[in-house]
C-alpha positions as CSV (number, residue, x, y, z in Angstrom):
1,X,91.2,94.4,80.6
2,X,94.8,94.8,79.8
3,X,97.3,94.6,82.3
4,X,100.8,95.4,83.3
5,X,102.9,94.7,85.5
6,X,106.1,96.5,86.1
7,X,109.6,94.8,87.8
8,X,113.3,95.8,88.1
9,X,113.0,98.8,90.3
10,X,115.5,99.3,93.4
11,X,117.6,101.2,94.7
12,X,121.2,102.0,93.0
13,X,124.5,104.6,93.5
14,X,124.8,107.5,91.5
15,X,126.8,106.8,87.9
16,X,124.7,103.6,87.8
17,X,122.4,101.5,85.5
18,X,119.1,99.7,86.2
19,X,116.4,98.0,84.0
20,X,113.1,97.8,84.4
21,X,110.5,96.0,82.8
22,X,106.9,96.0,82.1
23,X,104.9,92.3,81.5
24,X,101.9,93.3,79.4
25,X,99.1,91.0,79.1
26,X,98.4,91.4,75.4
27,X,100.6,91.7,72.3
28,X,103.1,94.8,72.3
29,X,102.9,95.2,69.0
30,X,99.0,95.4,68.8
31,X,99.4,98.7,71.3
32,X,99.1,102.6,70.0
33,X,101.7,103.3,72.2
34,X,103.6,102.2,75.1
35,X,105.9,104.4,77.6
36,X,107.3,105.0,80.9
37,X,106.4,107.0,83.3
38,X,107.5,108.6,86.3
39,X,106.7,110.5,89.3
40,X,109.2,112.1,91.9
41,X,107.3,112.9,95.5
42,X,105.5,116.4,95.7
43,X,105.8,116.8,91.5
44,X,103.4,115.5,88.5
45,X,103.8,112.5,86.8
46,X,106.2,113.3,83.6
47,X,107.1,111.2,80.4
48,X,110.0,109.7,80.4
49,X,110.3,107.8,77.2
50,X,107.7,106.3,74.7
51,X,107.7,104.0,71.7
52,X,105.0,103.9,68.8
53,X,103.6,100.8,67.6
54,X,105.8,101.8,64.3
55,X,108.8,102.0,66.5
56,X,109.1,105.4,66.7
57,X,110.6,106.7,70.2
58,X,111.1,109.6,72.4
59,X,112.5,110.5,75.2
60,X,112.3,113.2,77.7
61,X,115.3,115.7,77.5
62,X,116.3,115.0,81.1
63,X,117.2,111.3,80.2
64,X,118.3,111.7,76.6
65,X,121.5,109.7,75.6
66,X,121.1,108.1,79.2
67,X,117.6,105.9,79.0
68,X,116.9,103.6,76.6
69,X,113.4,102.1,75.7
70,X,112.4,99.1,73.6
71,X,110.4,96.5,73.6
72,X,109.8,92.7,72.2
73,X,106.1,90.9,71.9
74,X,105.1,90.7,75.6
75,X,107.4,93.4,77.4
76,X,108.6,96.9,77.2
77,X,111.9,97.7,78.5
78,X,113.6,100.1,80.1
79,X,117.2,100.6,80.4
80,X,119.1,103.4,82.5
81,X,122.7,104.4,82.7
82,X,124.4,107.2,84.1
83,X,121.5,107.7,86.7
84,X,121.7,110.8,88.9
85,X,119.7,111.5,92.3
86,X,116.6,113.1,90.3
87,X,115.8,110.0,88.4
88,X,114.4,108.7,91.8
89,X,110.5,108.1,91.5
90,X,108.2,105.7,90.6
91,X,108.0,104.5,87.3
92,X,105.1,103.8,85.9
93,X,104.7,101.6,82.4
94,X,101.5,103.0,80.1
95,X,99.9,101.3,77.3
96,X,97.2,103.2,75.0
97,X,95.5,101.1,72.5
98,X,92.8,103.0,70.1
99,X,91.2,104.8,72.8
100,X,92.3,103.3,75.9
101,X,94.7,104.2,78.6
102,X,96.1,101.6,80.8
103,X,98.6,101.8,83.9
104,X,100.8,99.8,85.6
105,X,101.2,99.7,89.3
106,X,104.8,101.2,89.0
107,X,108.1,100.2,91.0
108,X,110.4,102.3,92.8
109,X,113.7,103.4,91.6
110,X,115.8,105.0,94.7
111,X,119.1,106.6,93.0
112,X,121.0,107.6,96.0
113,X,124.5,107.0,97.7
């Protein structure tokens, strides 16, 4: 059983930056794929960035030039900057390894003033 734990969420103003990070218990790089997720209250869960196991990433066009993902051996990152009032949700952190989908508990990111 993998898991992962995500930390880092809170609440910050608008024009802000906040990291979050997701513990994984197994090796990064021996993962598909790992990404962020989020979900806002009354809407579907929606990607928000992803990285390969190649290092290949991609990012929803909502948070493009502001979010940043990456990741070392034991924990995928996630860095945001410029953060508006719709970037609150949960985030969630999501692993998939060969056919496997795995999902954190996610932590709460408030962007409000």
């Amino acid at each position: 059983q993998v898991r992962l734990v995500e930390s880092g969420g809170g609440l910050v103003q608008p024009g802000g930056s906040l990291s979050v990070s997701c513990a994984a218990s197994v090796n990064i790089f021996s993962t598909n794929l790992m990404a962020w997720y989020r979900q806002a209250p009354g809407k579907q869960r929606e990607l928000v960035a992803a990285i390969t196991s190649g290092g290949t990433t991609n990012y929803a066009d909502s948070v493009k030039g502001r979010f940043t993902i990456s990741r070392d051996n034991a924990n995928v990152y996630l860095q945001m900057n410029s953060l508006k009032p719709a970037d609150t949700a949960v985030y969630y952190c999501y692993a998939k390894i060969n056919l496997m989908h795995f999902w954190g508990q996610g932590t709460q990111v408030t962007v409000s003033s």
